[in-house]
C-alpha positions in Angstrom: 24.0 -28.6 6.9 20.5 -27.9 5.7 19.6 -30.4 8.6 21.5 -28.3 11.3 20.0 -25.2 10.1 16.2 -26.7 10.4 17.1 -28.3 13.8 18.5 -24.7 15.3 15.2 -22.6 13.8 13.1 -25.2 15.4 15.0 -24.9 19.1 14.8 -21.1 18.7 11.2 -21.1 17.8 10.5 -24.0 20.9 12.2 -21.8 23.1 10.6 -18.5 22.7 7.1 -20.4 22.8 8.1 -21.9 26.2 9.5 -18.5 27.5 6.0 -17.2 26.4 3.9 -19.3 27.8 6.3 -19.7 31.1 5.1 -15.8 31.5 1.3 -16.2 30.4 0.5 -19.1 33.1 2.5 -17.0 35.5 0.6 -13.8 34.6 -2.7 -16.0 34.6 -2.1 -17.7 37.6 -2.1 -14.3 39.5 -5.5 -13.9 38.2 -6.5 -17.5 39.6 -5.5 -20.5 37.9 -3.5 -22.1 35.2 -4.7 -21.8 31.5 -5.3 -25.2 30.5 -4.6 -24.3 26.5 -2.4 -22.6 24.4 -5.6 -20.4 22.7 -6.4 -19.5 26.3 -3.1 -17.9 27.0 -3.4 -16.3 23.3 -0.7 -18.6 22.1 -0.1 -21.1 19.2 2.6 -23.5 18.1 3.9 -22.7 15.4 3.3 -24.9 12.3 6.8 -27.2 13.1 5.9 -27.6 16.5 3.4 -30.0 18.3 2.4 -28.6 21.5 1.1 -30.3 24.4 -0.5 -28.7 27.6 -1.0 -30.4 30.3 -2.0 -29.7 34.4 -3.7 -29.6 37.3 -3.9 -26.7 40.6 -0.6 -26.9 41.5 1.2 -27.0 38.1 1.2 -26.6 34.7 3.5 -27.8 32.1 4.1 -27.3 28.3 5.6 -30.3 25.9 7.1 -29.4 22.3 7.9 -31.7 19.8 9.1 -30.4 16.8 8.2 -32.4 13.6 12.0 -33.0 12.6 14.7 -33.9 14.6 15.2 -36.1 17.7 14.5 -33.1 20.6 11.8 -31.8 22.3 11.4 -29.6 25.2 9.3 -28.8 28.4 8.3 -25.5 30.3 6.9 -26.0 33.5 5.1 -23.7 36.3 4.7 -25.1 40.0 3.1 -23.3 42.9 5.3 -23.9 45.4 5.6 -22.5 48.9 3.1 -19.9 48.2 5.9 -18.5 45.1 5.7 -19.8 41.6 8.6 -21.6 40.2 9.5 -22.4 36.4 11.6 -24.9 34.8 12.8 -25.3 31.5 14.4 -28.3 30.2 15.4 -29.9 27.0 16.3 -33.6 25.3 15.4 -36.9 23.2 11.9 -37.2 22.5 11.8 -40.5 24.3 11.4 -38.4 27.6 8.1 -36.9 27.0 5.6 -37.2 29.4 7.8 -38.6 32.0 8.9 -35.6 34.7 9.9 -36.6 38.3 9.6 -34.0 40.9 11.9 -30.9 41.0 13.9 -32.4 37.9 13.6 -32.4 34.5 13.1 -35.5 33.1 16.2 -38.5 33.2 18.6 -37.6 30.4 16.9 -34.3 29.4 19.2 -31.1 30.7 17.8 -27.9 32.5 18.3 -24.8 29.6 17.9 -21.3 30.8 16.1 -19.0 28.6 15.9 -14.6 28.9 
């Protein structure tokens, strides 16, 4: 139960981070470019989360592992077609880093966030 409870404040805390920073790059990007770090977007993990940034000109894409459980979670921000487009997905931790285009990664399922 206890572990349930841990795993459930860690996805609510991953997901507002990832709505936050979904809004920051977007908000940043108006002005230019992607923030390449959480400090430049005025954001932080919080102390169960590791928090990865990650991007180039055309996107930008947030990784959170928490330190317990088996899930992490990805926000992602893509220029496309002159618009901006976000993504937010969630699964095993064995999926990090790997993203194929327009998808979240294989295994992992789309979530959408408010």
């Amino acid at each position: 139960m206890l572990q349930r409870e841990i795993t459930l404040h860690q996805r609510s805390e991953a997901e507002t981070l990832l709505m936050d920073f979904t809004r920051a790059q977007m908000t940043r990007h108006y002005w230019g470019e992607f923030a390449g770090s959480l400090q430049d977007l005025g954001l932080s993990a919080g102390p169960q989360l590791v928090a990865t940034v990650e991007g180039d000109a055309v996107r930008t894409r947030l990784w959170i592992q928490p330190h317990h459980g088996t899930e992490a979670y990805l926000a992602e921000v893509e220029r496309w077609g002159g618009r901006l487009r976000m993504r937010h997905c969630r699964g095993e931790r064995d999926g990090v880093g790997l993203v194929h285009e327009d998808s979240c990664p294989d295994g992992w399922q789309r979530i959408h966030l408010n």
